[in-house]
C-alpha positions as CSV (number, residue, x, y, z in Angstrom):
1,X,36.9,-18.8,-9.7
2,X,36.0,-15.4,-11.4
3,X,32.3,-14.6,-11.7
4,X,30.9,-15.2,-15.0
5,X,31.2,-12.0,-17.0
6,X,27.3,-11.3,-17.5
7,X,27.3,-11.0,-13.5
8,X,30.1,-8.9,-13.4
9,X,28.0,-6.2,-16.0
10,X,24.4,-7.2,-13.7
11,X,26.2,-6.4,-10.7
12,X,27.2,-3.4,-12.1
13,X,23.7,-2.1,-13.5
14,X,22.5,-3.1,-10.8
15,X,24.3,-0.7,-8.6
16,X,24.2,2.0,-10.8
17,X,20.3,1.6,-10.8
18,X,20.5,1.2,-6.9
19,X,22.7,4.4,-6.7
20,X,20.4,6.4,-8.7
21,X,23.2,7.0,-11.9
22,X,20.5,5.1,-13.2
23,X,17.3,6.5,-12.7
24,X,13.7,4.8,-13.2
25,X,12.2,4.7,-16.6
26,X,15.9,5.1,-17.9
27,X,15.6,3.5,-21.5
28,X,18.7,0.9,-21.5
29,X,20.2,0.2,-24.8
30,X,19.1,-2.4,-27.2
31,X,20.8,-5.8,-26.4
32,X,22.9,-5.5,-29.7
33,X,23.9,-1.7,-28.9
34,X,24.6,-3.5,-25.2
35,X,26.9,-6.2,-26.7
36,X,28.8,-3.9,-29.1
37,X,29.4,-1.2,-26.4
38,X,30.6,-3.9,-24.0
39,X,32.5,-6.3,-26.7
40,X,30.4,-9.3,-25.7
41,X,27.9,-11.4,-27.1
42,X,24.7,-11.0,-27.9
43,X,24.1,-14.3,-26.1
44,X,25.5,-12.2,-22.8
45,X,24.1,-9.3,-23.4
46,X,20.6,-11.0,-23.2
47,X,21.5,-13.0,-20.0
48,X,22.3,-9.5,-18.9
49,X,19.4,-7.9,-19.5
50,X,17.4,-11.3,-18.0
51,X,19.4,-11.5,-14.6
52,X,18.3,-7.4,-14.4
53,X,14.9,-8.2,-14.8
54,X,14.5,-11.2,-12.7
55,X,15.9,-9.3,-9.7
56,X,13.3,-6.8,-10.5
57,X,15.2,-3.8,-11.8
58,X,14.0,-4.0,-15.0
59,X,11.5,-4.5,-17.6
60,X,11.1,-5.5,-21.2
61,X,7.8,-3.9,-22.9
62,X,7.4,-5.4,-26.4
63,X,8.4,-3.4,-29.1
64,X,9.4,-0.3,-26.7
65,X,12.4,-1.7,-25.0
66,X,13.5,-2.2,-21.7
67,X,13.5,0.1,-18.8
68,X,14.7,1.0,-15.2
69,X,12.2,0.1,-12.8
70,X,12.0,1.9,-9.6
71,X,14.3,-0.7,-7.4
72,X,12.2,0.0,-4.5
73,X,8.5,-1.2,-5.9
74,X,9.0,-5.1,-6.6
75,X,7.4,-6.8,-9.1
76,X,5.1,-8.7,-6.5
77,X,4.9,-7.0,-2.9
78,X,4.9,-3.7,-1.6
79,X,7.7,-4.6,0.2
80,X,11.8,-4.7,-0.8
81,X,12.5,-8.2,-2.1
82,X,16.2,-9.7,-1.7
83,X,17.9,-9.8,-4.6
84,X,19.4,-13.8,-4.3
85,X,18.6,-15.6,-7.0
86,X,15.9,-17.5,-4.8
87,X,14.4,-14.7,-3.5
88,X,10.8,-14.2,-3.4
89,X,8.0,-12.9,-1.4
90,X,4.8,-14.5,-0.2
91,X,3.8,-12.1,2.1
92,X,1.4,-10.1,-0.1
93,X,-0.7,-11.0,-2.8
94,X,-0.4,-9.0,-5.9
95,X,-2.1,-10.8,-9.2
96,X,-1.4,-9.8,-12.7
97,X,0.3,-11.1,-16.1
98,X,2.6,-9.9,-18.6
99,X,0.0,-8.1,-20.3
100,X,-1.4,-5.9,-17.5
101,X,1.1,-3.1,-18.4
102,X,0.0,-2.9,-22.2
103,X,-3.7,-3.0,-21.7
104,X,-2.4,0.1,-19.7
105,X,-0.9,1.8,-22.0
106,X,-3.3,1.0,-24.8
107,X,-6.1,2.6,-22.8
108,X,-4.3,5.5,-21.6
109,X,-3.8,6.5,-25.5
110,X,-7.3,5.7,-26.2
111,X,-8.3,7.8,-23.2
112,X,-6.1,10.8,-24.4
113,X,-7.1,10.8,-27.8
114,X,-11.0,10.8,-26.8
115,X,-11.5,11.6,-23.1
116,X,-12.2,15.2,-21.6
117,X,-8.9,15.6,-20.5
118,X,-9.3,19.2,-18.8
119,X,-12.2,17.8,-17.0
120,X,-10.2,15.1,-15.7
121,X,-7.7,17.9,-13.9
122,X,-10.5,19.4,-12.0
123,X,-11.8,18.8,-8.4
124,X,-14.1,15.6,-8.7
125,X,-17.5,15.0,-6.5
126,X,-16.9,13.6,-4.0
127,X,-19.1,10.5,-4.4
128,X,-17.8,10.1,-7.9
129,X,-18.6,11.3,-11.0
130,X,-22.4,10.7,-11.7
131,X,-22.2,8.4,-15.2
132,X,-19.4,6.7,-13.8
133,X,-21.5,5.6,-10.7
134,X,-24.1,4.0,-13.2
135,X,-21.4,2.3,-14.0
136,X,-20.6,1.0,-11.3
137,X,-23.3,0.1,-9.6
138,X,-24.5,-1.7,-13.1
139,X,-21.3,-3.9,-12.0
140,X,-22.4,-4.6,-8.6
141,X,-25.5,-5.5,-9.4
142,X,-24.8,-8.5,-12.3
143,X,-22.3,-9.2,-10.5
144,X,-23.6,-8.9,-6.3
145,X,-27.1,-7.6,-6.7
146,X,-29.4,-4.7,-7.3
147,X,-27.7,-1.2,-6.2
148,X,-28.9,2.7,-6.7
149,X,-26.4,4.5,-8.0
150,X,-27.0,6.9,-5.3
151,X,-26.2,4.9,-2.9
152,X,-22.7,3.6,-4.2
153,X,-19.8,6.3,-4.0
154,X,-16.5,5.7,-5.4
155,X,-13.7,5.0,-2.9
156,X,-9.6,5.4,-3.4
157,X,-9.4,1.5,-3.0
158,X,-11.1,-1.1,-0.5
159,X,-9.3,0.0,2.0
160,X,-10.2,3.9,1.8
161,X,-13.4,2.2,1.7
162,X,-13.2,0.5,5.1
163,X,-11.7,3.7,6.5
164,X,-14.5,6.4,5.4
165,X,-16.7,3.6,7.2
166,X,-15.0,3.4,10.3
167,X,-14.9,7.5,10.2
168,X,-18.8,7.3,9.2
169,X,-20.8,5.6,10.9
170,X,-18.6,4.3,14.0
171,X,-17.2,5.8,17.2
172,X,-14.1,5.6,18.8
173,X,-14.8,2.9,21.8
174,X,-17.7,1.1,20.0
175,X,-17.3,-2.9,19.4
176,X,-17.2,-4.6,16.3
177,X,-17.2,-8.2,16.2
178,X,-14.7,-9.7,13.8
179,X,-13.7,-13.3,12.7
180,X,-11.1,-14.9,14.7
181,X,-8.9,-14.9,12.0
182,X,-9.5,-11.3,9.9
183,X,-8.4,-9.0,7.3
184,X,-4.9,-7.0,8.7
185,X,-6.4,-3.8,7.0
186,X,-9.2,-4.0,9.1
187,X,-7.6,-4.3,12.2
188,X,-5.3,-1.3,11.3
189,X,-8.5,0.7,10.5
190,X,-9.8,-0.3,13.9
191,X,-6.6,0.5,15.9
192,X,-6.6,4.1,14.6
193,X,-10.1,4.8,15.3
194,X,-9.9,3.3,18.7
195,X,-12.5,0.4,18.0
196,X,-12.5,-2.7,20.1
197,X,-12.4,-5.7,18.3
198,X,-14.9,-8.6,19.6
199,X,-13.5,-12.0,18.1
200,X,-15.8,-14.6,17.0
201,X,-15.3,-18.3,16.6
202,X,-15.2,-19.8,13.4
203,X,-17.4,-22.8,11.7
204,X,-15.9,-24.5,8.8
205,X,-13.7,-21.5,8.4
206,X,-16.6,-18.9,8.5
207,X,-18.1,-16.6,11.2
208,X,-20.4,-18.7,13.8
209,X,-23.8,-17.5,13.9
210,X,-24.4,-18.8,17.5
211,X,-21.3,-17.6,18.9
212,X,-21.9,-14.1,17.5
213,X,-25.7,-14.5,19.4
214,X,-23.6,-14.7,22.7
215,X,-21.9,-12.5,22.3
216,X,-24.7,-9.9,21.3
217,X,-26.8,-11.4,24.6
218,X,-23.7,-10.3,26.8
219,X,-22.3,-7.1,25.3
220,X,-23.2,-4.1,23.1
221,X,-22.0,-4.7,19.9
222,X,-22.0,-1.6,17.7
223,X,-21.3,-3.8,14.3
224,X,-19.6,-7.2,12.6
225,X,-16.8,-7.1,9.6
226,X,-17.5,-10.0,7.3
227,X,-15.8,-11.3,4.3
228,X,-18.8,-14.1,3.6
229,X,-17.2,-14.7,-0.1
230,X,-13.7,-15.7,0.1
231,X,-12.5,-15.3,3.4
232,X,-9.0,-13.3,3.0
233,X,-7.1,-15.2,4.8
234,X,-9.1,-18.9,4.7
235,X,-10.6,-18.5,1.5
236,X,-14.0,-19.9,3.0
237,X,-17.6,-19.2,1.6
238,X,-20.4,-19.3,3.6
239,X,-23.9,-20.7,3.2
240,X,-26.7,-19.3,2.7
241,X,-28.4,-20.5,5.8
242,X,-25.5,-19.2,8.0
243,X,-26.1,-15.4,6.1
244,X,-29.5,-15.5,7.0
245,X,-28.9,-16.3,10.8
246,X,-26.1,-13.4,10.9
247,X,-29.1,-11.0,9.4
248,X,-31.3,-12.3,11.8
249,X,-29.3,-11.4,14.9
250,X,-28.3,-7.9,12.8
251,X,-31.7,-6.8,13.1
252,X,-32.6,-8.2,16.5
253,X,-29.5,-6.3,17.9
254,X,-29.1,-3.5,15.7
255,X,-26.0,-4.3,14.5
256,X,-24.6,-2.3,11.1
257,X,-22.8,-4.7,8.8
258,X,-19.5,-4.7,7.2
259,X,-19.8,-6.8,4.1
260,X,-16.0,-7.1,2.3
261,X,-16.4,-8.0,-1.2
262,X,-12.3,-7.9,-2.3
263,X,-12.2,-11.4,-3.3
264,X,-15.9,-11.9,-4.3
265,X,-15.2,-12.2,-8.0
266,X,-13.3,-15.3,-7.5
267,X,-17.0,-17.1,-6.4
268,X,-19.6,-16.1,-8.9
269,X,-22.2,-18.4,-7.8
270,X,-21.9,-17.3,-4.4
271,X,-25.0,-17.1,-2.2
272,X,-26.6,-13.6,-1.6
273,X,-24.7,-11.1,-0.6
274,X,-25.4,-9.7,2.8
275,X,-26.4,-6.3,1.7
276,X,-29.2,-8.3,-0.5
277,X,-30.2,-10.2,2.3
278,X,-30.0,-6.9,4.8
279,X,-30.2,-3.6,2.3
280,X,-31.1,-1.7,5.4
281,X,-28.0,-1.9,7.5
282,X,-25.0,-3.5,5.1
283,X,-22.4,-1.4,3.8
284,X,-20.6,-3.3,1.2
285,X,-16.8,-2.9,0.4
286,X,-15.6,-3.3,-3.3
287,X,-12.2,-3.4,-4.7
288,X,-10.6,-3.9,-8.0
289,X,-7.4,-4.3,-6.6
290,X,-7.5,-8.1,-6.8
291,X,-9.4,-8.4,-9.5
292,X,-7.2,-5.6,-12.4
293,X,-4.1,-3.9,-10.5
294,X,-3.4,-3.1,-7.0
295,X,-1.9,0.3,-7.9
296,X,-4.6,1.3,-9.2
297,X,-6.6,2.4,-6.0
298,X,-10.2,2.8,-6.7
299,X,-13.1,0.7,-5.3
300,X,-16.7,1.7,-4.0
301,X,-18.8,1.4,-1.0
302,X,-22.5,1.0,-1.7
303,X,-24.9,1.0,1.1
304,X,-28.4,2.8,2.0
305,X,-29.9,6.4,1.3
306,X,-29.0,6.6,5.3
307,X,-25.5,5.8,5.2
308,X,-24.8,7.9,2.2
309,X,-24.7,11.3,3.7
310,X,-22.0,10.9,6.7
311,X,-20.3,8.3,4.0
312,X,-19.8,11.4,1.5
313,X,-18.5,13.8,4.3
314,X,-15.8,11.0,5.3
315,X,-14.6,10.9,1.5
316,X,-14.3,14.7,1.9
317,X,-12.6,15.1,4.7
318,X,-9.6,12.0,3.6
319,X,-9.3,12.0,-0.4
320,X,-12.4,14.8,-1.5
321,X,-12.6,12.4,-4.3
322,X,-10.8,9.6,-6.8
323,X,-8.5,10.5,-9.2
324,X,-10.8,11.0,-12.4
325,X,-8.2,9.7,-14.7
326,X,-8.2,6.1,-12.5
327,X,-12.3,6.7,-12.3
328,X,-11.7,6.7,-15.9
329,X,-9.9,3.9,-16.8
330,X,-11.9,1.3,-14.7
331,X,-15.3,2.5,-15.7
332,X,-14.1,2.5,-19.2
333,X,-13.1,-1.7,-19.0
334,X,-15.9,-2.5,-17.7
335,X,-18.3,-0.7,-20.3
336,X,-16.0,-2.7,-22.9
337,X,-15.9,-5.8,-21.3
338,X,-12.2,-6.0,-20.2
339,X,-12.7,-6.5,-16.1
340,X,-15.4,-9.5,-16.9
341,X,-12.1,-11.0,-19.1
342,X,-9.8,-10.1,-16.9
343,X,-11.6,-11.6,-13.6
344,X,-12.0,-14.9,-15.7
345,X,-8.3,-15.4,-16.1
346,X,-7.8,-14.6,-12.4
347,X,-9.9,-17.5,-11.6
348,X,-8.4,-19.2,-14.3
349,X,-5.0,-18.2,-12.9
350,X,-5.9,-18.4,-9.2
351,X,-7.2,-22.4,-9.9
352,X,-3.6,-23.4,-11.4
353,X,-2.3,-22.1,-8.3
354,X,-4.5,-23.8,-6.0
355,X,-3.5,-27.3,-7.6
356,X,0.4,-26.8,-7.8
357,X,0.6,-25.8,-4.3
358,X,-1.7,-28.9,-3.3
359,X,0.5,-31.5,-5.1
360,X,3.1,-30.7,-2.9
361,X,1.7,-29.5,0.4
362,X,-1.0,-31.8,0.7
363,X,-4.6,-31.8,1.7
364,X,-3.2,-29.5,5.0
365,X,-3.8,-26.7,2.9
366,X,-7.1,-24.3,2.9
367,X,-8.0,-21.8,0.2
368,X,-10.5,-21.3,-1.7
369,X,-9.7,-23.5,-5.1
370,X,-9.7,-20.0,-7.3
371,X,-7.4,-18.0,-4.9
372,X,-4.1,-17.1,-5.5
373,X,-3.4,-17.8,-1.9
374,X,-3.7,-20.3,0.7
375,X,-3.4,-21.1,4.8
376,X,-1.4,-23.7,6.1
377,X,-1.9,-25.0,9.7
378,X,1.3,-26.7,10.8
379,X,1.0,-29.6,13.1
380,X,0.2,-30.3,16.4
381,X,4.3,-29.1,18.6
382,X,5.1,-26.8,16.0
383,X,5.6,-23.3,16.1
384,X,5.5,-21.3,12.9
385,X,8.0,-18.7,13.9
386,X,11.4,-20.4,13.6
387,X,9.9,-21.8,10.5
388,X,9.4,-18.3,8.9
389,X,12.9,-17.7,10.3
390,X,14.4,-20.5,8.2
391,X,12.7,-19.6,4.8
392,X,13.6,-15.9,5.2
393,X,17.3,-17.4,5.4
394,X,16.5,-19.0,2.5
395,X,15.3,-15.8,1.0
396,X,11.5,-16.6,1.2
397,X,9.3,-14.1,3.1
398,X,6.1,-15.5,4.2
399,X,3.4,-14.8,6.7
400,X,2.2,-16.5,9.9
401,X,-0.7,-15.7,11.5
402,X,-0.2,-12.8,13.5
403,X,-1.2,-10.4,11.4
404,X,-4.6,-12.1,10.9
405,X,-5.3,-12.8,14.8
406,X,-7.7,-11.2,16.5
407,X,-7.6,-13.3,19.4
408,X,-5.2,-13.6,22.4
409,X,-4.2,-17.1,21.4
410,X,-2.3,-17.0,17.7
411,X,-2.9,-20.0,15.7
412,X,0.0,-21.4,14.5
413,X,0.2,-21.7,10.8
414,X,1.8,-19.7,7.5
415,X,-0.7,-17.7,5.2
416,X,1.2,-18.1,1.3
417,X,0.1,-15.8,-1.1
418,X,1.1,-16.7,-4.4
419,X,-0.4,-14.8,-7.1
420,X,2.0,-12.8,-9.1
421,X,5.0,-15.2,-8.6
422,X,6.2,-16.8,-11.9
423,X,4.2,-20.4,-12.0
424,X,7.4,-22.1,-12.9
425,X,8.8,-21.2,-9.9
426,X,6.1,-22.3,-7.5
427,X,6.6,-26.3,-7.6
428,X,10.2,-25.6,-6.6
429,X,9.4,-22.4,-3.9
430,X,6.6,-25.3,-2.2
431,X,8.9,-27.8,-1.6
432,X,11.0,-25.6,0.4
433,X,8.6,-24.9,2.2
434,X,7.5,-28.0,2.9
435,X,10.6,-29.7,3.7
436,X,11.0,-26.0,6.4
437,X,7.6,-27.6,7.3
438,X,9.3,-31.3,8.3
439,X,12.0,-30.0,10.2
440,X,10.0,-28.1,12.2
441,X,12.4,-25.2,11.2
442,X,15.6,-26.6,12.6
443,X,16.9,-27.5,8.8
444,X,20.0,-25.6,7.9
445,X,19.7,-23.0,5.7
446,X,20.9,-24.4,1.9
């Protein structure tokens, strides 16, 4: 049976983006220009254009038309997604909506019409540009808690943020205890700058306070990593009481804390934040990756007059400063109110999520009920391995917990991240897994 002909002209788009003929931000024609060139239907020509954009090649911007996308930046990852129709990637998490890209553009225009432009191509300070930390630290503190703008500098994303701190104010050799399970990007900031990593047990999915006081009593422990709002990858929050017996061993061991704020905004009503509860010793990590667009690459680390110094030498020495046109951007949403919006709907967003991967997984699932992902211990004899293998046959990427494990002993469980991935889809994408779940992996691919 011959392939239905608006596959035949995907197929061949397809490879002529894949080849290059085609390259990204190539304007395609309109879909009646398409149908007349190609003596089909409009009917077909649309279905064309839609099986280009589902597999991620291309995008429709209202009013503009559609475009080549750069095949090798999918729509939801940082890595390459399969092109099957069922393909999809939980691997990373990468929030966002259909009008992410216009906000864009609408800001960039108001930003050339009215911005300093030539300003913009100069070198930067390297803490950030001085109004643009009032900004900033105005943010952190409705939103975290009082802040000098001299002590918050501007960082090329959390992660630079976590970098210039390891670079700072650690050495290679000193021991930082971590979660059990922890951030990946921490780890790989650790293994370059030759820090040991000193896991600690977990309570209800958050740091334990008397298993860190152990550890302190039989080591030297140089600093602790803590995501105390929304645990990436558990999606815990702890208590208050618990943050105040990690600041009380702090101070009795000198320990500098690591406070990461990525996924804060999806708690408001958190308790303190450690660097409220221990100004003199937390450095505190914020993105706004997770909360407007990972590709944007600008977050902040605010922390004490005594950390600032070495802090600003580490920015120097990896990016000498943000890019003031990103700098821009972000300061200028927040000012009109666009970040507090946009940080709503990703709760919003996050929470839908949450309950359509609950309906069908079950109360076996922990996340954080805003969070666009989630952690899913299998059962007791199973091994997640050959069920990651049976999904990727079924052209699902997802995550177990290697990554995350800082410990010798790997739990065994899958970490979904879902945000990004069309909602539609998710009811369908969850069953598969689940059923991969049943059969302990040992279901033939369908």
């Amino acid at each position: 049976m011959s392939e239905p002909r608006y596959r035949q002209l995907a197929q061949t788009f397809a490879k002529a983006i894949r080849t290059g003929r085609l390259p990204p931000g190539s304007r395609l024609p309109t879909h009646r220009a398409f149908a007349e060139e190609f003596g089909v239907a409009l009917a077909t020509a649309t279905r064309v254009y839609r099986e280009l954009e589902r597999r991620g090649l291309v995008v429709g911007e209202a009013g503009r038309g559609t475009f080549v996308r750069d095949p090798d930046m999918p729509l939801t990852t940082g890595l390459r997604q399969d092109e099957g129709a069922d393909s999809v990637d939980l691997m990373f998490n990468m929030p966002g909506n259909a009008g992410d890209a216009d906000l864009l553009r609408q800001s960039l225009r108001k930003l050339a019409s009215s911005g300093d432009l030539e300003a913009m191509l100069r070198y930067q300070p390297h803490g950030g540009r001085w109004h643009e930390r009032r900004i900033l630290a105005g943010y952190h503190t409705k939103a975290i808690g009082p802040v000098r703008a001299e002590d918050l500098l501007m960082t090329s994303g959390g992660q630079h943020g976590l970098s210039i701190v390891a670079m700072a104010l650690l050495k290679p050799g000193d021991a930082v205890a971590v979660d059990a399970l922890t951030y990946p990007g921490f780890r790989a900031v650790a293994e370059l700058r030759g820090l040991e990593l000193v896991p600690i047990a977990t309570q209800q999915g958050v740091m334990d306070p008397d298993q860190l006081e152990r550890r302190c009593q039989t080591r030297r422990l140089r600093a602790a990593y803590l995501m105390p709002t929304v645990h990436n990858p558990l999606g815990s929050v702890m208590d208050e009481a618990a943050r105040q017996r990690i600041v009380t061993i702090a101070r009795r061991h000198d320990l500098i804390l690591i406070e990461d704020g990525a996924y804060g905004f999806l708690h408001p009503s958190a308790p303190p934040a450690l660097s409220q509860l221990a100004p003199e010793r937390t450095v505190y990590i914020g993105s706004f990756s997770k909360n407007l667009a990972t590709g944007l690459r600008i977050g902040y680390v605010a922390g004490t007059e005594g950390f600032t110094d070495p802090l600003i030498a580490a920015i120097r020495a990896s990016t000498w400063n943000v890019p003031a046109l990103v700098s821009a951007l972000v300061t200028g949403w927040i000012e009109d109110g666009t970040l507090a919006e946009k940080e709503r709907h990703r709760r919003q967003d996050g929470a839908m999520r949450q309950r359509l991967c609950r309906d069908v997984l079950g109360d076996a699932v922990q996340g954080h009920p805003n969070a666009g992902f989630a952690w899913l211990p299998l059962p007791a004899g199973q091994r997640a391995a050959p069920i990651i293998a049976q999904l990727k046959q079924e052209g699902i990427a997802i995550s177990g917990a290697e990554p995350f494990a800082t410990t010798t002993a790997v739990p065994q469980a899958l970490r979904l991240a879902f945000g990004g991935i069309d909602p539609d889809r998710l009811p369908g994408i969850f069953a598969r897994i689940a059923a991969a779940v049943r059969s302990g992996g040992n279901s033939p691919p369908r």
